[in-house]
C-alpha positions in Angstrom: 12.3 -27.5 46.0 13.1 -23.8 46.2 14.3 -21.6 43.3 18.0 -21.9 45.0 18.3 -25.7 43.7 18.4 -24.6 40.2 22.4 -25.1 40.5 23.8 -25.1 37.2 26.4 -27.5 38.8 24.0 -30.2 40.3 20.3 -29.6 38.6 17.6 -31.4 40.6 15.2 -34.0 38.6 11.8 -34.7 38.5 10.7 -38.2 37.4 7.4 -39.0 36.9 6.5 -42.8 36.2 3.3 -44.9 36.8 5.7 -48.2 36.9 6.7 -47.6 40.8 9.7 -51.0 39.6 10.7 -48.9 36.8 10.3 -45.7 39.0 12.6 -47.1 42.0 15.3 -48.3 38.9 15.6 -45.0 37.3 15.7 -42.6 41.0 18.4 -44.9 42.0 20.4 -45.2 38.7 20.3 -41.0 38.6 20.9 -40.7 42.8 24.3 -43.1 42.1 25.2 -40.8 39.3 25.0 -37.4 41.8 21.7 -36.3 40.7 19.2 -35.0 43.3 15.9 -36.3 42.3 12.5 -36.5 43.2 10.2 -38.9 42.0 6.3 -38.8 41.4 3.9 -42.0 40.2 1.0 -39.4 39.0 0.3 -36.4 36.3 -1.8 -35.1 39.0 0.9 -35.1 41.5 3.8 -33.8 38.8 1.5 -30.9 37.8 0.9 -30.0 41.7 4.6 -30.8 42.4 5.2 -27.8 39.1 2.6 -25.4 39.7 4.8 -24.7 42.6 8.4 -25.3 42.2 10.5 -25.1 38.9 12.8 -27.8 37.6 15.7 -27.6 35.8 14.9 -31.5 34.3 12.2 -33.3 34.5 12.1 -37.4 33.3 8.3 -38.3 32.7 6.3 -41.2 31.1 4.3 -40.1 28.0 1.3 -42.2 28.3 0.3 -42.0 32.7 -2.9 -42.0 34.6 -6.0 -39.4 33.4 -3.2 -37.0 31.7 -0.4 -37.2 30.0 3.9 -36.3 29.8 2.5 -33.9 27.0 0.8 -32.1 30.2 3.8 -32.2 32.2 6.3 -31.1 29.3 3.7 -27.6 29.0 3.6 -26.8 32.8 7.6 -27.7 33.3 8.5 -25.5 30.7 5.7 -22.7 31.7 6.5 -23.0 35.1 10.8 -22.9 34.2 11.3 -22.1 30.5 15.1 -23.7 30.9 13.6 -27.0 32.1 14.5 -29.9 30.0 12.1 -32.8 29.8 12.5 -36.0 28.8 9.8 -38.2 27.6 9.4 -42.1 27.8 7.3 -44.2 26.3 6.5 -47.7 25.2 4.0 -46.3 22.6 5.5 -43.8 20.2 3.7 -42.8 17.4 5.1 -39.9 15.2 2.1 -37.5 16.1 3.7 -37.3 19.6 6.9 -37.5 18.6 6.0 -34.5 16.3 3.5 -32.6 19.4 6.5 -33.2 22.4 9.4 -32.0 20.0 6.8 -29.1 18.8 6.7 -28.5 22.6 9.6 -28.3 23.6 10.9 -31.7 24.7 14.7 -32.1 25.3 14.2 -35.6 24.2 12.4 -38.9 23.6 13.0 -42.1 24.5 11.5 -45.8 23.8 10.9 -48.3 26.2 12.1 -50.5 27.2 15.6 -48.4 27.1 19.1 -49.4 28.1 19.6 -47.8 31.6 23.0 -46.1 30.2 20.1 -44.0 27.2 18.7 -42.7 30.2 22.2 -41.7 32.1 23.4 -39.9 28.8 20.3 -38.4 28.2 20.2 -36.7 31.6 23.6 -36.0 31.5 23.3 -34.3 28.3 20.2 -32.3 29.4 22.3 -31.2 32.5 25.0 -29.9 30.0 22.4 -28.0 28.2 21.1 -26.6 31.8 24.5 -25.3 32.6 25.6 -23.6 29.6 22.9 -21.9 28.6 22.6 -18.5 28.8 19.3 -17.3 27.5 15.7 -18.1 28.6 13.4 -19.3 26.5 10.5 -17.5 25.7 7.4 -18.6 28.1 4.6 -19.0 25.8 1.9 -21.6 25.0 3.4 -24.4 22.5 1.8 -24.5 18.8 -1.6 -26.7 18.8 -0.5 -29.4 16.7 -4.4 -30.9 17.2 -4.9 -30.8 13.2 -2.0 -32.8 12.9 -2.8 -35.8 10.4 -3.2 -39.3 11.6 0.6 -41.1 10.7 -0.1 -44.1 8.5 3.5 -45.2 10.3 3.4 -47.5 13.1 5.9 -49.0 15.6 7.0 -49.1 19.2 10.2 -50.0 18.6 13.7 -47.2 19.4 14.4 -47.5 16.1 10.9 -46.1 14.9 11.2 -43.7 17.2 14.1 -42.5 16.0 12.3 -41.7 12.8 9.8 -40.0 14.3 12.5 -37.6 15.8 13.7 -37.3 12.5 10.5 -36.2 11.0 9.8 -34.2 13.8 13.4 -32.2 13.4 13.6 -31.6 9.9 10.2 -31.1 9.0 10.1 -27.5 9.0 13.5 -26.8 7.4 14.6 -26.3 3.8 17.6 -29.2 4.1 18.0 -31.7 1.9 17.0 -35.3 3.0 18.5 -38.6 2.3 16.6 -41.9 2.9 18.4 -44.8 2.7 16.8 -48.4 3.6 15.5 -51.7 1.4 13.0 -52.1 -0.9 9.5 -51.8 1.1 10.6 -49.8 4.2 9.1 -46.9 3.6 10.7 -44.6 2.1 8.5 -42.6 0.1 6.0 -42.6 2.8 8.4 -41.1 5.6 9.0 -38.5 2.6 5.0 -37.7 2.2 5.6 -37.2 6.5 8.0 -34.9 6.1 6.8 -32.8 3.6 3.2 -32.6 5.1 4.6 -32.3 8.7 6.3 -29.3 7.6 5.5 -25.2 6.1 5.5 -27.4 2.5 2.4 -29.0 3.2 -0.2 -26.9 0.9 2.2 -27.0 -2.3 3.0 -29.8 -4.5 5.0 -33.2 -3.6 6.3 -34.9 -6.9 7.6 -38.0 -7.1 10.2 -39.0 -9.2 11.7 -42.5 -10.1 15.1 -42.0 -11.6 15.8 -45.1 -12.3 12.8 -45.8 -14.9 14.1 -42.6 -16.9 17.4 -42.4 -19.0 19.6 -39.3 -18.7 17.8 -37.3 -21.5 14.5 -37.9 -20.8 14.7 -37.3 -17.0 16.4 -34.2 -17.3 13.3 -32.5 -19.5 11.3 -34.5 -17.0 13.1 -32.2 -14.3 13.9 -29.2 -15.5 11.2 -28.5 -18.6 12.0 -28.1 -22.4 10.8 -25.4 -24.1 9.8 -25.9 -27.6 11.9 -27.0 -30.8 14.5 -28.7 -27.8 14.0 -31.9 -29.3 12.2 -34.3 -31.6 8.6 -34.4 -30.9 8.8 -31.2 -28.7 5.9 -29.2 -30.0 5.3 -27.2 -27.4 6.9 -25.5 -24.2 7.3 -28.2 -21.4 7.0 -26.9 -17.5 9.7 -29.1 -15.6 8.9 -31.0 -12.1 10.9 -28.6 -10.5 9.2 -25.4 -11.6 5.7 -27.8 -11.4 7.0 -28.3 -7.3 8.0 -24.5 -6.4 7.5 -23.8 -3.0 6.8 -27.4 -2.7 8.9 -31.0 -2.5 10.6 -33.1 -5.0 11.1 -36.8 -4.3 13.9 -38.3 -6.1 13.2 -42.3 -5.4 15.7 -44.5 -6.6 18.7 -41.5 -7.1 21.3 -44.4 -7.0 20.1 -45.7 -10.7 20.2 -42.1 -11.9 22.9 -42.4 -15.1 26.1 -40.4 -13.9 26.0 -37.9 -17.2 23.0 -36.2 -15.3 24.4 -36.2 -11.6 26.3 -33.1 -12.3 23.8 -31.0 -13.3 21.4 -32.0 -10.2 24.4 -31.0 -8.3 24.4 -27.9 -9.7 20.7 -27.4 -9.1 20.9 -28.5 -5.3 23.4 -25.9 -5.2 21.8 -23.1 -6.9 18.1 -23.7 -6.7 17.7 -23.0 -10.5 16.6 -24.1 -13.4 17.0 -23.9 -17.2 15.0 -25.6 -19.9 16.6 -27.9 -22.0 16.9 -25.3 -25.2 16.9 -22.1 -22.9 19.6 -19.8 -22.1 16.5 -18.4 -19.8 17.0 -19.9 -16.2 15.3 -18.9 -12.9 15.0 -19.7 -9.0 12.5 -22.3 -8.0 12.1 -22.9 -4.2 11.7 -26.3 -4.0 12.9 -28.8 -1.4 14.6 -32.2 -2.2 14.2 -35.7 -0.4 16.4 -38.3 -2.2 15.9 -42.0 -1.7 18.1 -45.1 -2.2 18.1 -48.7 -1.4 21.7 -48.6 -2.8 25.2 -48.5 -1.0 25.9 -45.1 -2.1 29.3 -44.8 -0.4 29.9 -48.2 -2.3 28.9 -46.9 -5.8 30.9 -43.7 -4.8 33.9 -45.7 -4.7 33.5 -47.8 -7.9 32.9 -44.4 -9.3 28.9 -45.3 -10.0 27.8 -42.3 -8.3 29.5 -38.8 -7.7 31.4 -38.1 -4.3 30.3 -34.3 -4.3 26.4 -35.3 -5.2 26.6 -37.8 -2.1 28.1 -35.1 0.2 25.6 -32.4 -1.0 22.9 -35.1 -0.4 23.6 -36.0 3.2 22.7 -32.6 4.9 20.0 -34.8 6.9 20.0 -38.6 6.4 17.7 -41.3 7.8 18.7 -44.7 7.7 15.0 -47.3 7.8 15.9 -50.7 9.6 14.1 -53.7 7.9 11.4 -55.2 9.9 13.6 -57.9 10.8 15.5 -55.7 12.8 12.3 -54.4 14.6 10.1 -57.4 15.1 9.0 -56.1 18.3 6.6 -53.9 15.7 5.7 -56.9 13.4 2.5 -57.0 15.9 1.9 -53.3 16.2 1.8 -53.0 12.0 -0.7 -55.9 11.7 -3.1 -54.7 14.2 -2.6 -51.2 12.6 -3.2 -52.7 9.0 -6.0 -54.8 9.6 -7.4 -52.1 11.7 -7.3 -50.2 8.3 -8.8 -52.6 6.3 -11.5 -53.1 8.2 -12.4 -49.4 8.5 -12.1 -49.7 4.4 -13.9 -53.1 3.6 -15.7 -53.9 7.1 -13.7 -57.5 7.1 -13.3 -58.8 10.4 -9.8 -60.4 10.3 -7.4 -61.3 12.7 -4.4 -63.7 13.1 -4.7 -66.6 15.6 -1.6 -66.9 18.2 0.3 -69.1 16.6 0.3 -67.3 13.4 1.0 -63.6 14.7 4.6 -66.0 16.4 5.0 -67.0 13.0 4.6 -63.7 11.5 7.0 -62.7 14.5 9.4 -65.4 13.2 9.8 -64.6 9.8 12.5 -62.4 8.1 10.0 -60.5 6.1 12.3 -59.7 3.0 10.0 -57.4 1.3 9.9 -55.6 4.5 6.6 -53.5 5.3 5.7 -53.8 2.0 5.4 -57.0 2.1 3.2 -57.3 5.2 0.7 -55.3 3.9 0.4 -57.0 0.9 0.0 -60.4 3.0 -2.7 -58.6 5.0 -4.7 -57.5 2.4 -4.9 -60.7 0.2 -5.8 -62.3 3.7 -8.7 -60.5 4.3 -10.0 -60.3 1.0 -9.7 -64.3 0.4 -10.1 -65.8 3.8 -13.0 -67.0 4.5 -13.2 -66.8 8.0 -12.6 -64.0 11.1 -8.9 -65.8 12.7 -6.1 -66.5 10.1 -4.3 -69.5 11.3 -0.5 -70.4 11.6 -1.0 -72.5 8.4 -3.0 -70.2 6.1 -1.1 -67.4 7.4 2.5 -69.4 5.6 0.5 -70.7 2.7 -0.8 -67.6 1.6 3.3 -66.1 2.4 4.6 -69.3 0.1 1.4 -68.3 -2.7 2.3 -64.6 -3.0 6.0 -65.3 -3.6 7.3 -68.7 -4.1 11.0 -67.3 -3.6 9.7 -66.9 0.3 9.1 -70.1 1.3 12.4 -70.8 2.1 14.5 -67.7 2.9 16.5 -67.7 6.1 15.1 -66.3 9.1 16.9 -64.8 12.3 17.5 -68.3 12.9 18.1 -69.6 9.6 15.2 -71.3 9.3 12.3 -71.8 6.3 8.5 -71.0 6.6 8.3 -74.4 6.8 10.8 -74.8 9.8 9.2 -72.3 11.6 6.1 -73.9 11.6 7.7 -77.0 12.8 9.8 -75.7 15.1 6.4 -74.1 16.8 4.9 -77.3 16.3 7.3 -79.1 17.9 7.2 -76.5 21.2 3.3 -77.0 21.7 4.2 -80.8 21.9 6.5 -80.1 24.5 4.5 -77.9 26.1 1.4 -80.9 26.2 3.5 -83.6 26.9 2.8 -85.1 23.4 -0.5 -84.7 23.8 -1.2 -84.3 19.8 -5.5 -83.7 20.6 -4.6 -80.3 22.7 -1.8 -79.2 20.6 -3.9 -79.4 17.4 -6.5 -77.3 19.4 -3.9 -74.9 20.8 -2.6 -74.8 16.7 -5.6 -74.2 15.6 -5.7 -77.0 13.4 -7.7 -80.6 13.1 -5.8 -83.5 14.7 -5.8 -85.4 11.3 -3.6 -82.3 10.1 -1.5 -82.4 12.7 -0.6 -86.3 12.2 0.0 -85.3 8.6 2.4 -82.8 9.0 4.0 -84.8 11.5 4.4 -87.6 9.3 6.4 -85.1 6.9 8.6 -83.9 9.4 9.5 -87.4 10.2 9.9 -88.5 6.6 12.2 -85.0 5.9 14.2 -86.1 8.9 15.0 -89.7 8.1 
């Protein structure tokens, strides 16, 4: 490619992908769409194929032969400081969500992808090639090696997505709202933020409004100096002024009482504070992450919660999707939890095949949480290396007998999962009930037993 083909009108694109199927899908889907593109199966070949001749957008897998996209992204962008790249991966993890976006990257995207993400992502980065007017500085992208290892694991877009969001507001002073069930979490994507970001060597408090009442939190927040109240002996330093240059986490700010809202508006607003008692007040820099498992736009409407606190809260917010709308992760957390317990205890634990479907089955109400806690009581109680299906729904039914019969997906119990994958190994042996009990990971005389349930529930 010569320097003449970096037409703002038609910009040329590079795509680099070890999958030559998904490869040939992605140079044909861009070639229909009027895209002139050139395709590469290498790192090695997509660093010679730059060293030489600048793109304006270059496509390329994350995770390829000896190198990486990360290696493509530097050289693209050395090489043309305009280019936009777009990385692709089926294993994202927020430390190279955090490196690419640190680098430069246009854009990130998880496999496996809808082929119109891909069309609107090119298109957009096409837009971005034609209208801009100033070149980017060429110069060596922040080492991001001292990064710390995310505790956050997942695969999934919708993960991804949260490592974008990390990634992008990280280093800015805007105020974040998390929203997202019970045991998604939230406070731990606000720990990522905050030590992703400039933050990281001052203070991150956390704060559950809901376990305070109005009084209370509000010296909690803002200090008391003393004589303010009953019992207040002494001059009291507020979380805020505590946090300064730091991050406050307000967990819970749906159950805060609506006779405090107003002044937290007025401290998002103003960035100051002033002792209960005090007609002192003063700045504090401090940055705010709020956190809700409530419907705040419904508890602005039943007038629960303020409309102008809700709009000063939503300069950034992050919606977390339930497991159970990401089970494509459910395997990806376990083998990152165990993993982590086994660096901690040394137990060797894993889950037998027909329990990690089971685990894939389930709706997993307590979310993350609630995996973790599974995990853990596993390997500290099991007695042996592989958990099977049947421990594996025990111990689920043991921890919390109000989940042994919540709806899955399918609307089934933890007990009609297991039959159901009972009933598909039968099929699958032609009834043989010796070789389904070994491929269940159970004895054959426990097989006849819960098959002699199943037939007594059904008649």
């Amino acid at each position: 490619m010569t320097p003449g083909e970096l037409n703002p009108a038609n910009p040329a694109v590079l795509v680099v992908e070890d999958d030559a199927a998904l490869c040939l899908t992605m140079v044909t889907l861009l070639e229909a769409e009027g895209f002139r593109v050139e395709s590469v199966h290498s790192s090695a070949e997509a660093l010679d194929r730059l060293s030489s001749n600048p793109f304006p957008i270059v496509v390329s897998d994350i995770y390829l032969d000896e190198g990486t996209g990360l290696d493509v992204l530097r050289l693209a962008l050395a090489v043309e400081p305009r280019c936009s790249v777009i990385l692709v991966t089926g294993k994202g993890s927020l430390d190279t969500v955090l490196e690419a976006t640190r680098a430069g990257a246009f854009d990130y995207i998880a496999k496996p992808f809808p082929l119109e993400r891909l069309s609107r992502t090119v298109h957009n980065a096409a837009a971005a090639w034609s209208q801009t007017q100033q070149v980017l500085a060429d110069e060596t992208p922040d080492d991001t090696s001292d990064s710390p290892a995310s505790p956050l694991a997942g695969n999934s877009s919708a993960m991804v997505e949260v490592y974008q969001f990390i990634a992008k507001v990280a280093d800015s002073d805007a105020t974040v709202l998390l929203e997202g069930e019970t045991g998604t979490g939230k406070e731990l994507v606000a720990g990522l933020i905050h030590q992703a970001g400039a933050r990281r060597d001052h203070p991150m408090i956390v704060v559950d409004c809901g376990s305070l009442p109005a009084s209370l939190l509000e010296a909690e927040l803002f200090g008391a100096v003393r004589g303010a109240y009953t019992g207040a002996d002494r001059d009291r330093r507020g979380l805020f002024e505590a946090a300064d240059g730091g991050t406050v986490f307000l967990d819970e700010i749906g159950e805060m009482e609506l006779s405090f809202q107003q002044r937290l508006l007025r401290f998002l607003q103003e960035r100051e504070i002033r002792p209960l008692g005090s007609s002192a007040a003063r700045k504090v820099d401090v940055r705010v992450i709020a956190a809700t498992n409530r419907d705040l736009r419904q508890f602005v409407s039943e007038k629960k919660f303020r409309e102008d606190l809700w709009y000063r809260l939503q300069v950034a917010t992050l919606r977390l999707a339930p497991l159970r709308e990401r089970k494509e992760d459910i395997p990806v957390l376990i083998g990152h939890f165990l993993a982590s317990l086994r660096a901690r205890s040394g137990r060797q634990v894993r889950l037998s095949d027909a329990a990690l479907a089971a685990a894939r089955e389930y709706s997993w109400p307590g979310n993350v949480r609630q995996l973790q806690n599974l995990l853990e009581r596993l390997a500290i109680l099991h007695p042996g290396p592989v958990v099977e299906q049947s421990t594996l729904l025990e111990t689920l039914a043991a921890l919390d007998p109000a989940t042994a019969s919540p709806a899955g997906p399918a609307g089934g119990s933890l007990s009609s999962v297991e039959e159901d994958h009972i009933r598909k190994v039968l099929e699958a042996t032609h009834g043989n009930k010796s070789r389904a009990a070994e491929i269940l990971g159970i004895e054959r005389k426990t097989l006849y037993r819960k098959l002699e349930k199943m037939q007594g529930e059904s008649s």
